[in-house]
N, C-alpha and C positions, 0 to 999 in steps of 0.2 A: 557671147560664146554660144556654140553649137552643140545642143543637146539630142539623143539618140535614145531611144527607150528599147533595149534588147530583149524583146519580148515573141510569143507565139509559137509555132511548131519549133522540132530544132533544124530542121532545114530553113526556115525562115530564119532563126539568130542567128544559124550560121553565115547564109547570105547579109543579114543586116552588118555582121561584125568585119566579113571580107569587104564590103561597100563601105561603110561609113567610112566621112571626114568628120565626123564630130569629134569634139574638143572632149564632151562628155559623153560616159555611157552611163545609162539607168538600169540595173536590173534589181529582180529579188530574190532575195536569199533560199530561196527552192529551188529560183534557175540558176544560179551559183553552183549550188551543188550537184543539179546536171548536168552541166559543162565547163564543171572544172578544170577536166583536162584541155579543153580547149583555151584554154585562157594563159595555163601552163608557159607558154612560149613569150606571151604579151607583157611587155615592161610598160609599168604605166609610172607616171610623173608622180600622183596622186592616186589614194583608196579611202573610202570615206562610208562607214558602216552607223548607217542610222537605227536607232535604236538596236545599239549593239548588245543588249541583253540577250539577241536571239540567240549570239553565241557564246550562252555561259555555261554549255555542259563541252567540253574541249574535245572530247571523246565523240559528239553527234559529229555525221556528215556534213552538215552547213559548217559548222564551226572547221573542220580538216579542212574545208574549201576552200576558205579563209584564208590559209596560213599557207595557203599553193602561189597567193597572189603575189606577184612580184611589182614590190612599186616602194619610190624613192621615200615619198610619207604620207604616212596613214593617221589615221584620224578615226577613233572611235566615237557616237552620240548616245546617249544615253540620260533619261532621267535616274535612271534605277540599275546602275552599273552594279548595286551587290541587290540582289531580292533575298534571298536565302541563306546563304552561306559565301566565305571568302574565296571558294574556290571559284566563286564565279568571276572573279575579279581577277584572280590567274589567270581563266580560260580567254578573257578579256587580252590580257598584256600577251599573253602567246603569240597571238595573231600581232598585236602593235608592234612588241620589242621581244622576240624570240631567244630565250636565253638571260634576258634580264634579271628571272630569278633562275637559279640553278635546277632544283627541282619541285615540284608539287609538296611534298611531305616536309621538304626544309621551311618551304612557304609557310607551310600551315604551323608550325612548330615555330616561327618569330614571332616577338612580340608585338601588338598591335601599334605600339608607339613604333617604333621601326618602321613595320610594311606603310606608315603613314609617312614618314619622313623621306622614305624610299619612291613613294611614288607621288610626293605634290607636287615635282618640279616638272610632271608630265601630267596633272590635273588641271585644268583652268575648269572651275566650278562656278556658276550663275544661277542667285537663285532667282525668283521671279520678280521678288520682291525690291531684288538690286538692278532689276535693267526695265522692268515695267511700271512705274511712276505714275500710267493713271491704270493700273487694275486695280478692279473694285476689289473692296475686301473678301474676303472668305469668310463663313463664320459655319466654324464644326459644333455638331451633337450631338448626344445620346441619347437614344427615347429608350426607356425600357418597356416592355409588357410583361404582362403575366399567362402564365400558361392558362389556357380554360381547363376544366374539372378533368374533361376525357382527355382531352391531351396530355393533363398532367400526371394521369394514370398509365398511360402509354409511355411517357418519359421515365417514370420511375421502375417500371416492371424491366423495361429494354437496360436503363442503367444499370440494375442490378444483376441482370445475367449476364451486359456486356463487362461487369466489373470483375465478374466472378473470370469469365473469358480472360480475359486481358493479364490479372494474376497467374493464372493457369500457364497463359502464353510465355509470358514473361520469365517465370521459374522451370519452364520445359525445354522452351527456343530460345531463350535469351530475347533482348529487345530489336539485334537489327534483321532477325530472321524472321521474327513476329511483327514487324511491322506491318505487311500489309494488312492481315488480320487486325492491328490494333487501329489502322487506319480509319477501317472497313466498319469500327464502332462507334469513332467518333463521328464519319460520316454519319451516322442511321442515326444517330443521338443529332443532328445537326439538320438532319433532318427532319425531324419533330419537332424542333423547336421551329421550324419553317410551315411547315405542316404532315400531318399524321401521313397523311394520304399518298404521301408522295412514294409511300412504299407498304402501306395496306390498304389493300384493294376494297375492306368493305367498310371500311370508318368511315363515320356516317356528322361525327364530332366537326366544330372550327377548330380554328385558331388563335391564339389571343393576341399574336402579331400580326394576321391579316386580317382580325378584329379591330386595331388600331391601326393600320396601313389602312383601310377604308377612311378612317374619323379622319386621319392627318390628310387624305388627298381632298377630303371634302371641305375641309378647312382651308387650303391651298388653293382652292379651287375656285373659293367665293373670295379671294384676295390675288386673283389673275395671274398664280402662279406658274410657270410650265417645270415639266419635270422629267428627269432622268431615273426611270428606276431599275435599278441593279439586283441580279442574283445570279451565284453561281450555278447554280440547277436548272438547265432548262426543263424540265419537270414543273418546277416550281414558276418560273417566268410563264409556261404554257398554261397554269393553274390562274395565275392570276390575272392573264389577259383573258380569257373565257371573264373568270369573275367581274373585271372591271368591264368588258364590254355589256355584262349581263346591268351593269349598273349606269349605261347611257354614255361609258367615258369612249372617246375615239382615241387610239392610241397606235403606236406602231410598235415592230416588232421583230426585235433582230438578236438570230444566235447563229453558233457555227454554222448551220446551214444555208444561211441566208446567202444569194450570190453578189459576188461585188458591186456588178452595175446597182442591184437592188438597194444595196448599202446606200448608194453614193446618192441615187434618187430619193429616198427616206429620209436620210438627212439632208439635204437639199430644201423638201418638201416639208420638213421640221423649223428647222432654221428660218423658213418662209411664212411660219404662223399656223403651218395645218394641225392641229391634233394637240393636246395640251400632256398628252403625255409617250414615254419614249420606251419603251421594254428591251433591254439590252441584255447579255450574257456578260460576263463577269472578263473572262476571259477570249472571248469572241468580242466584245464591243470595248475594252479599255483603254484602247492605245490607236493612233491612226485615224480616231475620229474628232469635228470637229462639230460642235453642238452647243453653239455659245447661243442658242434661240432658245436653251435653258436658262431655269434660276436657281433650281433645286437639284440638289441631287439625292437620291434614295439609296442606300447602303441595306438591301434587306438582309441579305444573312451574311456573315462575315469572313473574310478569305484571310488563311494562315498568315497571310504577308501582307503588312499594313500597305508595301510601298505599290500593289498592285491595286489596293483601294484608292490610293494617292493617285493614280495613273487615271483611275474611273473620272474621278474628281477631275481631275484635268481634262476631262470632255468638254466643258463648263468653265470651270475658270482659268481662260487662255485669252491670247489678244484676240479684240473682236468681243467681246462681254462689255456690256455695259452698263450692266444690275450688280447687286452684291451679290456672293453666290454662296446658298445654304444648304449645308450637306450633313444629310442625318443619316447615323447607323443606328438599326435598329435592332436590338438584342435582346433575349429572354430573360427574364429577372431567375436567377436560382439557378442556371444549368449552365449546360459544357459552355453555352454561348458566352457566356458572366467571364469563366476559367480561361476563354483563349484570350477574351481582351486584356483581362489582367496579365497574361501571358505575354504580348504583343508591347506590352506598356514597359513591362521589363527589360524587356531585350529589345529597345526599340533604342542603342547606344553605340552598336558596332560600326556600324556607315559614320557614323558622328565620330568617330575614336581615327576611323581609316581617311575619311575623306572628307572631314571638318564639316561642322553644324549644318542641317537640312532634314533629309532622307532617313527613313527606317524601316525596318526589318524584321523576319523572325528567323532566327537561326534554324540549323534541325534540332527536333525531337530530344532532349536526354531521354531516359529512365527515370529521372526525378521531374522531367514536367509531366510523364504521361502517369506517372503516379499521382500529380496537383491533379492535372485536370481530370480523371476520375474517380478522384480525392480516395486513390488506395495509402495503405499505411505501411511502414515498410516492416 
């Protein structure tokens, strides 16, 4: 079959899409959405949405573009069909089967055994472990560290005013009007446990987890490890590539701003044996890339949703690996960081309940988690 990749100015897609005989077209869900209308008219046999997570808010423009497309059958891909919440898995069947459920609010008001019974006949679910036979194992952990002295005195001064905040919010705004504000603490508290610096300009203190992220790549490193390391902050990624290059390590180095061709040669050039370690954004590097020239992978601060960790990890342990692949998170002994894992471990049941054994998740927020995690009393 004849493939077409609908890309470049839009007089140029325009022109590609009046020329082409291809069987298939490729585009991406940003040029989707700015030539939606032109697509309006085009009956296609087939529609085929990879990593269909991108449209789980139904309400964004990609996601509307979606559901313009006219075509006999569709086909959503996804590892991570619910990350957050069940509406995402609406936003999902809107676009596949329009009408399927009646409306949003009815959706969410059935019980989990239903919407699970309701949608297996349109699930075909594979996990890695049932169609790849020689991937090497996985093996997940936990390192914890301890806060160093100044750190821990910054963590406890910030919790306690962000605690006193977050009460105040809560009994003033209620919880979904004070969200961002309560967001906005556990960020700064998340970020301390990462490091101080990332948001005081003249701490002068470490850190007790890039006191231990040294020891652990040094150790990795006399046992010819290569390695993925992860963080959501480029703040913090930028922190710690200065540091490690300051320590003789060659490493690369990719976040949202990095350009694609740049990506694609990095990895490339990773994959190939250059540089034994790999510095990615959490959300800029998780999905799309392939980086099986790893063995390790580094979880340094931790993302509300496990299934977007799982995604990272998937850089690594995919076909093409042919090492076992060891993936550490690493979290602050005592603080918020301790409170979201135990958080993530709880609710890590609803994908399991909806779309049978794998995948997990964090729901949103109650009022009684964000009272756990900065353990207020009610």
């Amino acid at each position: 079959m004849k493939a077409e990749v609908i890309s470049g100015s839009r007089e140029e897609r325009e022109q590609i899409r009046e020329e082409s005989e291809a069987d298939i077209w490729v585009t991406s869900y940003p040029l989707l959405r700015r030539d939606a209308e032109a697509y309006e008219t085009d009956q296609f046999h087939a529609f085929i949405l990879d990593e269909a997570q991108a449209i789980k808010n139904e309400a964004t423009k990609v996601s509307k573009a979606t559901r313009l497309i006219h075509a006999k059958h569709r086909f959503a891909l996804s590892g991570t069909p619910i990350e957050n919440a069940l509406t995402e898995l609406w936003a999902i069947f809107q676009t596949l089967m329009p009408g399927f459920y009646k409306n949003k609010k009815e959706f969410l008001n059935l019980p989990h055994s239903q919407i699970s019974r309701m949608t297996r006949p349109f699930i075909l679910r594979r996990m890695k472990t049932e169609v790849l036979d020689d991937l090497p194992d996985k093996l997940e952990s936990v390192q914890y560290s301890e806060l160093t002295r100044n750190q821990k005195e910054v963590y406890l001064a910030y919790l306690e005013r962000i605690q006193k905040d977050v009460k105040d919010t809560i009994q003033n705004k209620g919880l979904q009007k004070g969200k961002i504000e309560i967001l906005a603490g556990l960020t700064r508290l998340r970020q301390i446990c990462c490091h101080p610096s990332l948001f005081l300009e003249n701490y002068e203190g470490t850190s007790g987890k890039l006191d231990q992220l040294k020891e652990l790549l040094d150790e990795l490193k006399q046992n010819n490890h290569r390695v993925l390391l992860f963080s959501q902050f480029s703040s913090m990624l930028s922190l710690l590539y200065d540091e490690l290059t300051s320590l003789g390590y060659n490493c690369f180095y990719l976040d949202g701003s990095t350009k694609s061709d740049k990506r694609m040669e990095y990895v490339e050039r990773f994959n190939g044996g250059e540089n034994d370690i790999f510095l990615i954004s959490l959300k800029a590097g998780g999905t799309g890339l392939n980086l099986t020239g790893a063995d390790t992978v580094i979880l340094y601060d931790l993302w509300w949703n496990p299934a977007v960790e799982e995604q990272a990890a998937g850089r690594a342990h995919r076909i093409g690996q042919k090492k076992s692949v060891q993936v550490i998170r690493m979290i602050s002994e005592g603080t918020i960081e301790e409170r979201i894992y135990q958080l993530q471990q709880k609710k890590r049941d609803l994908v399991d309940q909806i779309i049978q054994p794998g995948e997990s998740m964090l729901q949103s927020l109650s009022e009684e988690d964000i009272r756990e995690l900065f353990q207020l009393k009610t």
